[in-house]
N, C-alpha and C positions, 0 to 999 in steps of 0.2 A: 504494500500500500504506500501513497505518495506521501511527502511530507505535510503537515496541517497546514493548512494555509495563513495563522499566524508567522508561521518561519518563515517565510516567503518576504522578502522586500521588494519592489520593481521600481529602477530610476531611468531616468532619461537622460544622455552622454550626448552635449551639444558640441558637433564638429566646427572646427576651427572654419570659415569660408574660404576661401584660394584667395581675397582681396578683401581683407578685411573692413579699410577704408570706402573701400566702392559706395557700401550702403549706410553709413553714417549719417545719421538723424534722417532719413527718409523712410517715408512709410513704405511696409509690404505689399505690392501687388503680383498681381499674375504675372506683368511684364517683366518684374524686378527679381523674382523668388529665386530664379536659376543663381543671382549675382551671393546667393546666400549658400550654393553648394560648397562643398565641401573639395579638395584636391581630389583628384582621379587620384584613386589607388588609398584614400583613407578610408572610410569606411570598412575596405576589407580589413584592412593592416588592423583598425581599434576593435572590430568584431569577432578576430581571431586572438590578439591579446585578452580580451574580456572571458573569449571561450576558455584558451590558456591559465588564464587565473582561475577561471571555477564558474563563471556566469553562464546564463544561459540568453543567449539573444534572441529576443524576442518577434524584433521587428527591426528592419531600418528604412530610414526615409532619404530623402534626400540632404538633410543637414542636421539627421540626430541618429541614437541607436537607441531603441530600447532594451532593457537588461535586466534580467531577475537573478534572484539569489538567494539561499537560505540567511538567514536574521547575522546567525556568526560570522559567515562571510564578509558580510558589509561591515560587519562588527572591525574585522579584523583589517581589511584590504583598507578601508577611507580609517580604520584609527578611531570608531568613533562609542560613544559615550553608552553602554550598554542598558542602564539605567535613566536615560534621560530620555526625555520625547522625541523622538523623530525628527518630524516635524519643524520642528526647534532647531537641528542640528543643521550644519552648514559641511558638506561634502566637498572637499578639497581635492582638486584634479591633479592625482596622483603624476609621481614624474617619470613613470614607463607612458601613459597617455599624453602632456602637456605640451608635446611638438602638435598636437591633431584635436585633440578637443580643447575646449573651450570652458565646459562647465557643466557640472552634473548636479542633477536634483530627485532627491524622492519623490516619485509619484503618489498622490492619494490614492485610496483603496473607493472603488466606487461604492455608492452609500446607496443603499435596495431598501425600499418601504413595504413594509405590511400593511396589508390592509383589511 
């Protein structure tokens, strides 16, 4: 059987764009979005270090990766505070990633109503 779905974290790994400057203070459009990709050849390179370290990739898009992991994982890869909330905590883009991403954050857990 799989792991409970409390041990489970899932964050989001924003790639570095190829020109960073390009899109500064300009809003996102459809004509602009491409100018937010990421280098040819990163996405593989961060999706296969994430696998490497223990993650499981999720999804990738054009300028992020999604990534899951059990709770000690994250615990242990970002260094972070195992007792403290979440949410709270600020994930620091480790230095095998920080040529290629940019900045990683915990995803909220979707919130399901009864009725």
């Amino acid at each position: 059987m799989g792991r409970a779905i409390d041990d489970r974290i899932e964050a989001e790994v924003i790639l570095r764009p190829s020109d960073p400057s390009k899109n500064l203070g300009q809003p996102i459009r459809a004509e602009t979005v491409e100018q937010l990709a990421a280098p040819k050849g990163a996405m593989k390179r961060i999706s296969d270090k994430l696998r490497k370290f223990g993650f499981a990739v999720v999804a990738e898009g054009s300028a992020s990766i999604a990534t899951a992991g059990p709770k000690a994982l994250f615990e242990k890869f970002f260094k972070l505070d195992s007792d403290a909330d979440l949410k709270t905590q600020t994930l620091d883009v480790p230095d095998d990633l920080k040529d290629e991403a940019e900045g990683i954050y915990i995803q909220d857990r979707p919130t399901y109503f009864r009725h």
